[in-house]
C-alpha angles and dihedrals in degrees: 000000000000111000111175133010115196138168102218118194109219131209119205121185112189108224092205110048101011094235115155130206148162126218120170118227132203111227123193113190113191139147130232125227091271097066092248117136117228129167128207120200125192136184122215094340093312120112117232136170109264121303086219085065141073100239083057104044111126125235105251104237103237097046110026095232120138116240134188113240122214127209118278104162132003115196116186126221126213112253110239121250114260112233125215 
C-alpha cells in the first residue's frame, strides 16, 4: 500500500570537479503486507536506486563522477483515492 508521494528536489555537488546541479525525483513510500517501509524513486519517468546512494549516484555532467545528492526541498503529493 502505497503511504507518501513526494516530488524531492535533489542537490548534487561534484568533489572532483565542484560542479554543482539539481535534478527532482519522484519518491513512492509504501509498506508491504508485511509491515515492512520501502521507498521507489524515479527520474523523468524512469525508475533509478536512490539518489542518496551510491548505486544511485548520478554521473556530474562535466566530469563524469558519480556524487551522492542530499535533500533541498520535499513536496508531498496527495495519494490518490482508492475506487471500489
Amino acid at each position: 500500500m502505497i503511504t507518501e508521494l513526494a516530488v524531492e528536489h535533489v542537490e548534487f555537488t561534484c568533489g572532483h570537479c565542484w560542479h554543482r546541479w539539481t535534478a527532482d525525483y519522484d519518491v513512492q513510500h509504501y509498506q508491504d503486507e508485511d509491515g515492512s517501509d520501502w521507498e521507489n524513486f524515479s527520474h523523468s519517468g524512469v525508475p533509478t536506486p536512490s539518489p542518496y546512494s551510491t548505486d544511485g549516484a548520478p554521473a556530474c555532467p562535466r566530469c563524469h563522477r558519480h556524487w551522492v545528492g542530499h535533500l533541498t526541498e520535499r513536496h508531498l503529493l496527495p495519494l490518490p483515492t482508492a475506487t471500489r
